[in-house]
C-alpha positions as CSV (number, residue, x, y, z in Angstrom):
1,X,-31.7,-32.1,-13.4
2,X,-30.9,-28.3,-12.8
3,X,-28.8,-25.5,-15.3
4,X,-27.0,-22.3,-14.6
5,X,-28.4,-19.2,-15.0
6,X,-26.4,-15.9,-15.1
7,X,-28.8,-13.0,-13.7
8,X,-27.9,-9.4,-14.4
9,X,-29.8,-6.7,-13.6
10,X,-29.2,-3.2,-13.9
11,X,-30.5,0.3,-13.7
12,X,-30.8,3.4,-11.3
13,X,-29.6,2.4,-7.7
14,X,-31.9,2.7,-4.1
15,X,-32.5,1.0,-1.0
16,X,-34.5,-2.6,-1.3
17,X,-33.8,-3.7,-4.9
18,X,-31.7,-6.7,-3.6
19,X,-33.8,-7.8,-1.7
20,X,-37.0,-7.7,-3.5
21,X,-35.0,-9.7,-6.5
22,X,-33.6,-12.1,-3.9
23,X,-36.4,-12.3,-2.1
24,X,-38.4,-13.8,-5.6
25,X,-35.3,-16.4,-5.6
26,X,-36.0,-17.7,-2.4
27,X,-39.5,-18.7,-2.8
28,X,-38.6,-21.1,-5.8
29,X,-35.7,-22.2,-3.5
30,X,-33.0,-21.7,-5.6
31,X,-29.4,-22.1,-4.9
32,X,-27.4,-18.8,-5.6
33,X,-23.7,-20.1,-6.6
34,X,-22.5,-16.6,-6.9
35,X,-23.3,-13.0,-6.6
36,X,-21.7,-9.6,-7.5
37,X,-22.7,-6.2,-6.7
38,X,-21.2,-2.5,-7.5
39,X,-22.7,1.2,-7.6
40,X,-21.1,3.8,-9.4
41,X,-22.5,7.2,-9.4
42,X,-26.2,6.0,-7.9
43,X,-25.9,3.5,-11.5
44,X,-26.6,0.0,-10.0
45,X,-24.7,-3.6,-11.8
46,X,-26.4,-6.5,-9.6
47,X,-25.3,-10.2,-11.0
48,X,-26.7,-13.4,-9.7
49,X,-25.1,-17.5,-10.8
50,X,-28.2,-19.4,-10.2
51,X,-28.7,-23.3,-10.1
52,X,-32.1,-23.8,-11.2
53,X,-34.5,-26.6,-11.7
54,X,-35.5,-26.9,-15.4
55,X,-38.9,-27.1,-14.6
56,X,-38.9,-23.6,-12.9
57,X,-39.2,-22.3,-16.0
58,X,-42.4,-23.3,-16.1
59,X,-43.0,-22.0,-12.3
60,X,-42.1,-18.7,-13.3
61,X,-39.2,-17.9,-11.9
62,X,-37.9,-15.8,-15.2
63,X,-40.9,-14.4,-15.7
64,X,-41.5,-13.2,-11.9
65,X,-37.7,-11.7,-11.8
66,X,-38.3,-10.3,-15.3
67,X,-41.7,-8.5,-13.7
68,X,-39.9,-6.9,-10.8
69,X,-37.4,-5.5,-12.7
70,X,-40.0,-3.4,-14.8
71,X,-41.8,-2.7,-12.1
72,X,-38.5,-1.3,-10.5
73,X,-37.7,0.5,-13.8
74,X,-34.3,-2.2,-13.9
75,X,-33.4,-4.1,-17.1
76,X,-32.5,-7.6,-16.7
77,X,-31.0,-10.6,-18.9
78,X,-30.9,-14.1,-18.5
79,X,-28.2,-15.9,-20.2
80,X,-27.5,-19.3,-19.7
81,X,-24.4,-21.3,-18.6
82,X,-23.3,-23.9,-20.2
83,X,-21.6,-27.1,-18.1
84,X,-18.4,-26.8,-20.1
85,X,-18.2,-22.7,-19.2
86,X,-19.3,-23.3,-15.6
87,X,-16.3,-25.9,-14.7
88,X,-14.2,-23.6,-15.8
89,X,-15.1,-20.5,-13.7
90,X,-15.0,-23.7,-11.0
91,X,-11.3,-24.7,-11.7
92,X,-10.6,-20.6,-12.3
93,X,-11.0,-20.0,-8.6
94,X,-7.6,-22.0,-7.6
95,X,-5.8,-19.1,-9.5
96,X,-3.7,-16.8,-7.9
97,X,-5.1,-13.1,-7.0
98,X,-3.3,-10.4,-7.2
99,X,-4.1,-6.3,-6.7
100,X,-2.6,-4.0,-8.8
101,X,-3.1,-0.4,-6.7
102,X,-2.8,2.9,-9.2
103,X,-1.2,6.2,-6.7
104,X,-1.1,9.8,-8.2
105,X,-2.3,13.2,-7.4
106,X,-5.1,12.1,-10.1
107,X,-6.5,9.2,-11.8
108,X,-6.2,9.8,-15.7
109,X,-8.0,7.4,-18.2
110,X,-4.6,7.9,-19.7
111,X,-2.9,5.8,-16.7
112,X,-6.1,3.4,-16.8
113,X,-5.7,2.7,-20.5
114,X,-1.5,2.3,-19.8
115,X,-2.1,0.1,-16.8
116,X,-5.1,-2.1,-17.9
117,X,-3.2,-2.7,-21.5
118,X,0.1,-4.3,-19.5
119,X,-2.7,-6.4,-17.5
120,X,-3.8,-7.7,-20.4
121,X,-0.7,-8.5,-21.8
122,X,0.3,-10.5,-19.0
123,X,-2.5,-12.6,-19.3
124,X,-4.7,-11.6,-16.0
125,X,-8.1,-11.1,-15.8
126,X,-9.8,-7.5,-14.3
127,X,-12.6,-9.0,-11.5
128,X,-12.8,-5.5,-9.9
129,X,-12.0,-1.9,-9.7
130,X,-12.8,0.1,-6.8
131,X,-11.6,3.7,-6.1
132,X,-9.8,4.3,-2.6
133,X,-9.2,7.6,-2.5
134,X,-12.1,10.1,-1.2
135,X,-14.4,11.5,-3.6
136,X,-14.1,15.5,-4.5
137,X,-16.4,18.6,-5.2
138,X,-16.1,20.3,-8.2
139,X,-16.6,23.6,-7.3
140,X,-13.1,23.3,-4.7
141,X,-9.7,24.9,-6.3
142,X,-7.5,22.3,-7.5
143,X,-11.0,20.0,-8.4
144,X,-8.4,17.6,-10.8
145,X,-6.0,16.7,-7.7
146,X,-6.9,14.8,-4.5
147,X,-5.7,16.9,-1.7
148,X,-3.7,13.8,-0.2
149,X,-3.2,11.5,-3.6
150,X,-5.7,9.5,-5.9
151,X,-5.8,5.6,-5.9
152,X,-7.7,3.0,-7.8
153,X,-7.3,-0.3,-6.9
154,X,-7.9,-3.3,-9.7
155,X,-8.4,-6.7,-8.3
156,X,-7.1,-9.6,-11.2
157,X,-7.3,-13.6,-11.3
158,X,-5.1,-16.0,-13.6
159,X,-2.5,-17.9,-13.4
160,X,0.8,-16.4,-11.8
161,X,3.0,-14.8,-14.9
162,X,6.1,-12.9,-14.7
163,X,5.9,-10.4,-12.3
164,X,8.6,-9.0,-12.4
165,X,8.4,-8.7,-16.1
166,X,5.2,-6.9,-15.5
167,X,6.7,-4.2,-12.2
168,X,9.4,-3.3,-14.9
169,X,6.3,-2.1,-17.1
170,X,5.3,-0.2,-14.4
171,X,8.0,1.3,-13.2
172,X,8.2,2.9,-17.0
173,X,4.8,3.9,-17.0
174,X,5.3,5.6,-13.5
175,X,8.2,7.0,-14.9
176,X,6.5,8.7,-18.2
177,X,3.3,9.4,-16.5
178,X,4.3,10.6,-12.8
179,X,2.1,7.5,-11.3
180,X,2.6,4.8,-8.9
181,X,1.6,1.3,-9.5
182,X,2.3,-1.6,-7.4
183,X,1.5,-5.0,-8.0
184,X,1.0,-7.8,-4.9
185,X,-0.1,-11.5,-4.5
186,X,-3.7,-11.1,-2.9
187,X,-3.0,-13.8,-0.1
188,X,-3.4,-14.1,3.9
189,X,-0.1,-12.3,4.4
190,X,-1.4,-9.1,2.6
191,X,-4.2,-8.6,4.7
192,X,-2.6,-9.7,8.1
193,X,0.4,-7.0,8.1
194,X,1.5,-6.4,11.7
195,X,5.1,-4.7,11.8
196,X,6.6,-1.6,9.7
197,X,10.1,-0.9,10.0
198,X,11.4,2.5,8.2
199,X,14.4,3.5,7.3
200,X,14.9,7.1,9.1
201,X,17.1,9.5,6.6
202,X,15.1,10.7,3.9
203,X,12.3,8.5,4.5
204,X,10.9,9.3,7.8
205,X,12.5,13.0,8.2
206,X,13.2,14.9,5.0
207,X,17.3,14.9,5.0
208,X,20.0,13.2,5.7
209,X,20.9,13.5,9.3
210,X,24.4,13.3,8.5
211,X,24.7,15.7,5.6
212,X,22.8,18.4,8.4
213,X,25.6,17.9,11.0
214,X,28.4,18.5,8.1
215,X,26.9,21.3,7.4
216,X,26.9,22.7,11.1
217,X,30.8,21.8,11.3
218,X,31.9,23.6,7.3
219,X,32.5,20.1,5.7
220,X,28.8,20.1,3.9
221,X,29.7,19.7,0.3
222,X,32.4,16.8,1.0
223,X,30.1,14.7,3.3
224,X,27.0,15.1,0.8
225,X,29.1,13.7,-2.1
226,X,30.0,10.8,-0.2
227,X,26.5,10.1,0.8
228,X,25.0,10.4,-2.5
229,X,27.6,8.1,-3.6
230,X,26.6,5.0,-1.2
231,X,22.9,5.9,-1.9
232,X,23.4,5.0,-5.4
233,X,25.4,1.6,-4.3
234,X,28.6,3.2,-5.7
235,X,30.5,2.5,-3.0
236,X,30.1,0.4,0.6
237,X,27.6,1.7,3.2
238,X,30.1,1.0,6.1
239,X,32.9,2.2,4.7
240,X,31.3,5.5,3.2
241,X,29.8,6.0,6.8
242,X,33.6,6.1,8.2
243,X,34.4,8.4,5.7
244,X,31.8,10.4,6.9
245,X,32.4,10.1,10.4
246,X,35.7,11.1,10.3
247,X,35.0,14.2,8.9
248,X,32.6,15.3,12.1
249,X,35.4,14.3,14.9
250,X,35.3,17.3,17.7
251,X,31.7,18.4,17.0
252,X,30.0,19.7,20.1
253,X,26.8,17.8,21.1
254,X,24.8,21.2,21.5
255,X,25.1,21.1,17.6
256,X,23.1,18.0,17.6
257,X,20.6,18.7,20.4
258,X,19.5,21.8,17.9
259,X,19.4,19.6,14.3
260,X,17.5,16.9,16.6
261,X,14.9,19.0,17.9
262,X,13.8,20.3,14.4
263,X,13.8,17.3,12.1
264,X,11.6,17.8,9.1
265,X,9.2,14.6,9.6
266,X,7.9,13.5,6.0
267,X,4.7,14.4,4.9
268,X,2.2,12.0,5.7
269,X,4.6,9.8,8.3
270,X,2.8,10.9,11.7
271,X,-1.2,10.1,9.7
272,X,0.9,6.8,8.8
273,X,2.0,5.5,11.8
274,X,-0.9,6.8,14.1
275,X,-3.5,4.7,12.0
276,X,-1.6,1.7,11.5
277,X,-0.7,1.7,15.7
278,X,-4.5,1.8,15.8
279,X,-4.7,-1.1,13.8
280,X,-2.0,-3.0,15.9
281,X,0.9,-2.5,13.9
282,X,4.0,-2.5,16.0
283,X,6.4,0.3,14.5
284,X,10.5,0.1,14.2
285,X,13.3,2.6,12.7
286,X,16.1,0.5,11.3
287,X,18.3,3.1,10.6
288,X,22.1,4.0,9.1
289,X,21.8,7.3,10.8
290,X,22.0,8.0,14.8
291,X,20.5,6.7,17.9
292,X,20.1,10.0,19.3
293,X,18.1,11.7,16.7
294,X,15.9,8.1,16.2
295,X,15.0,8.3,19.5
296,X,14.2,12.0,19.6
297,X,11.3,10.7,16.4
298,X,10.5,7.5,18.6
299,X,8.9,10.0,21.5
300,X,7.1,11.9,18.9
301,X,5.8,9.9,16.2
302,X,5.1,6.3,19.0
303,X,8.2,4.4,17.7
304,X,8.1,0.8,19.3
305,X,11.7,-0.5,17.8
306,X,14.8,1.9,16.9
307,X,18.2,0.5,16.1
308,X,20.7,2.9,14.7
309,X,24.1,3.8,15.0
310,X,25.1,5.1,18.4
311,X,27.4,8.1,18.2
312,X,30.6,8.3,20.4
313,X,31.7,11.5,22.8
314,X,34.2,12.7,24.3
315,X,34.1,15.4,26.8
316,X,30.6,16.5,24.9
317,X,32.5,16.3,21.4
318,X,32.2,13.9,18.4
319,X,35.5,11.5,18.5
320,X,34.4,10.3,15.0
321,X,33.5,7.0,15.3
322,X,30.7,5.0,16.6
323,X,30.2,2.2,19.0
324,X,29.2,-1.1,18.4
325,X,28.6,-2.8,15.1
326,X,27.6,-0.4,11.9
327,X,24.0,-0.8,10.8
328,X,24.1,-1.5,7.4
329,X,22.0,-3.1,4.5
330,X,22.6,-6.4,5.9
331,X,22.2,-5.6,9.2
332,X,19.0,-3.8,8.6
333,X,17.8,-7.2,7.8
334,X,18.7,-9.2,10.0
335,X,17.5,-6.8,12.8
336,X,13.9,-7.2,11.0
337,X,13.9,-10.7,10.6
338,X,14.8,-10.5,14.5
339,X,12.3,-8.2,15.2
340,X,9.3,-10.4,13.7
341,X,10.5,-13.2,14.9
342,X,10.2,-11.2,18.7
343,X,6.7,-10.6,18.0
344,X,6.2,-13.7,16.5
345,X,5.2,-13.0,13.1
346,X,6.2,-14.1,9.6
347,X,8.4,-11.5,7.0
348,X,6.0,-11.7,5.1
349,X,3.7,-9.8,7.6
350,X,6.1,-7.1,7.7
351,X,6.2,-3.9,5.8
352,X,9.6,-1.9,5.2
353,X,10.0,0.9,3.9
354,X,13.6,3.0,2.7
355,X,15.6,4.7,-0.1
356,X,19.1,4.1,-0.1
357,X,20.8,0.9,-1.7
358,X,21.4,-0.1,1.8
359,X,17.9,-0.1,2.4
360,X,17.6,-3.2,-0.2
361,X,18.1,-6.0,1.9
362,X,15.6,-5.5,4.5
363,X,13.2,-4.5,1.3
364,X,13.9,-7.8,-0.5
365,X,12.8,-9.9,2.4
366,X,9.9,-7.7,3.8
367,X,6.3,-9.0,2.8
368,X,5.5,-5.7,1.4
369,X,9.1,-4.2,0.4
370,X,8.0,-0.1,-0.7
371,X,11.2,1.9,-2.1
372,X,9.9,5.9,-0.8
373,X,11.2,8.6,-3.2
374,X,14.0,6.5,-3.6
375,X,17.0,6.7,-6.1
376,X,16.4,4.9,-9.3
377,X,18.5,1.6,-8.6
378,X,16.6,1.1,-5.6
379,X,12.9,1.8,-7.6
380,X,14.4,-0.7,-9.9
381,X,15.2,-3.9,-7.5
382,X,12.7,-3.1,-5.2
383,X,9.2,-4.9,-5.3
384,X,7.1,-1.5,-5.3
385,X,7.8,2.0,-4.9
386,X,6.1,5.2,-3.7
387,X,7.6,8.5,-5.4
388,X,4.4,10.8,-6.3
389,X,3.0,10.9,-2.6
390,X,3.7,11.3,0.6
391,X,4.2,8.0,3.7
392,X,0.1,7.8,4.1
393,X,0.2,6.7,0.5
394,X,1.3,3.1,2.4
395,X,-2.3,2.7,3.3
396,X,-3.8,2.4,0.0
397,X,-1.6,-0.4,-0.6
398,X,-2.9,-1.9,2.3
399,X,-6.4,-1.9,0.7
400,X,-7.7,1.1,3.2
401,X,-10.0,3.6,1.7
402,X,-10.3,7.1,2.7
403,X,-13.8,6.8,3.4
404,X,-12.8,4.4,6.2
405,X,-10.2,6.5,7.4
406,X,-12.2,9.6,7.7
407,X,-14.7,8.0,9.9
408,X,-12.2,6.7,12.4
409,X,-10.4,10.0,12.7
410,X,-13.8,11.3,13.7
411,X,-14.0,8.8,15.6
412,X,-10.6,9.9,17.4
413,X,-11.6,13.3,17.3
414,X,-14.8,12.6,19.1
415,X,-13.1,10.7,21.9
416,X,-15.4,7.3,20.6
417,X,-13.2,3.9,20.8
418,X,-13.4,1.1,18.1
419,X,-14.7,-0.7,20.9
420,X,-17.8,2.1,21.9
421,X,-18.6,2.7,18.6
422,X,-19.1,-1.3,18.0
């Protein structure tokens, strides 16, 4: 006949505490069913789930742990399980798991308080909360803002409630409080990403391609109103972009070669996509803009995939119309559905990123769908949405600490492999 124990010890953190207290375990041969570990600020929390013979009372086992921890200046408590409570923390582990990921220039308790209380509402359970972002010194300017973003990620258990019930809370806490907070299912497709595909206008670069050569040919403020207008889903992407086309007819190509060759790439989109091409990502621009000006950000940022709108000419000027098919919402996502299915991965493995209305489709059916300063229909249907960072922002939700990051770019910087430094 055995019980549970519950183990927790606690008390100033340094090397070999673990062990010695396992160490005491393992000569009365008992069976750990569970064990949980965090440091915060050199302050250990160390909890072991026993099984334990009834008799090893009487060996000692309590006594011997409860000995160690003086002698290691630790407190520790002993607090029994009862059957009833230990089936359930059984049967608890078939919930679902989700991550809820917190992004801002800083981490309030404000924003924890907000977030934790719609948690709670919704019926989950807090198992963990670890901090991505990189620690910072005090004595640096701007000490309450993380030079690239804060993020604290909170990992919860219970059974699935309504999600999107509980993103709609978010997205009006982000709105009142200037932070991001994205909610995903904590399954095999979140931590086996393998594809991004971004949208290229005001996502990857900083404007509107379009809007850049309109204002080159004198017709600025008409093709910006038009643009603004499909963003928003007031009117049709493809029809909007004819509208817009038309406008440009007898442009000379020169005009372009100049706009193309000084693109404003987003902060944080090169950091993006050279880590995640590290990490075996394969990298596509599914784009309403232009061919030409993708391909120019395909040779400098390691592009794998670009699909876009190719623009016609006519003795080197703009006829006004494009050739082929216009890549629209629909046909953004169908080209990533095509994509994955050429590299042989599921949807739900791929990442897409955008902020125009046309952008939703290929968001709705992505595994991790992110809406990127985006206007605020698309922050509402979309499943999560970046608007107080920059692209690099991506790789918190991916789980990736800063810590991690740091020691790989050194790594990079260095000239060591993953494969040397293994």
């Amino acid at each position: 006949m055995s019980e549970v124990v519950l183990i927790t010890i606690s008390g100033q953190d340094r090397a070999g505490l673990t062990s010695a207290l396992t160490g005491i375990l393992a000569s009365y041969d008992i069976n750990v069913l569970d064990i949980g570990q965090s440091v915060i600020h050199e302050s250990l929390s160390l909890g072991f789930l026993i099984e334990s013979p009834v008799e090893a009372r009487s060996c000692s086992v309590f006594k011997d742990i409860l000995f160690k921890a003086h002698e290691l200046n630790l407190n520790a408590r002993f607090i029994p399980i009862t059957k009833e409570e230990y089936q359930h923390w059984v049967d608890a582990q078939g919930q679902a798991k989700h991550i809820v990921t917190l992004l801002g220039s800083q981490i309030t308790a404000k924003h924890l308080s907000r977030v934790t209380e719609v948690v709670t509402e919704h019926g989950f359970n807090i198992e963990q909360i670890s901090r991505l972002s990189g620690r910072l010194s005090l004595t640096q300017q701007g000490q309450s803002a993380h030079p690239r973003g804060a993020s604290v990620q909170l990992s919860l258990s219970g059974d699935v409630q309504d999600i999107p019930a509980m993103h709609a809370k978010f997205l009006h806490i982000s709105q009142q409080l200037d932070l991001d907070v994205a909610v995903q299912e904590d399954n095999l497709y979140r931590r086996s990403r393998r594809l991004v595909c971004f949208d290229m206008d005001s996502t990857l670069i900083q404007v509107e391609v379009i809007d850049e050569l309109a204002k080159a040919a004198g017709v600025g403020d008409q093709v910006a109103a038009i643009t603004e207008s499909a963003m928003r889903g007031e009117i049709d992407f493809s029809e909007s972009f004819r509208q817009r086309m038309a406008l440009l007819k007898g442009m000379d190509e020169s005009v372009l070669k100049g706009i193309a060759e000084n693109l404003p790439i987003t902060e944080g989109a090169a950091r993006l996509i050279s880590h995640l091409r590290h990490f075996g990502y394969k990298v596509a621009i599914l784009s309403g803009g232009f061919t030409y000006f993708a391909n120019f950000l395909k040779e400098k940022l390691g592009v794998d995939y670009v699909y876009a709108n190719q623009l016609d000419f006519e003795n080197g000027k703009l006829t006004g119309k494009v050739k082929g098919e216009i890549v629209d919402g629909q046909m953004k996502a169908k080209l990533l559905t095509q994509i994955a299915e050429q590299e042989g991965i599921s949807t739900e493995q791929v990442i897409a990123v955008g902020d125009g209305a046309n952008d939703l489709p290929m968001l709705a059916i992505a595994g991790l769908g992110i809406a990127f300063h985006a206007k605020p229909v698309v922050k509402e249907q979309a499943k999560h949405s970046i608007a107080n960072l920059g692209l690099d922002a991506i790789l918190y939700l991916l789980g990736i600490r800063d810590r991690e990051l740091t020691e790989l770019e050194c790594r990079k910087n260095n000239g060591i492999t993953t494969k040397e430094a293994g």
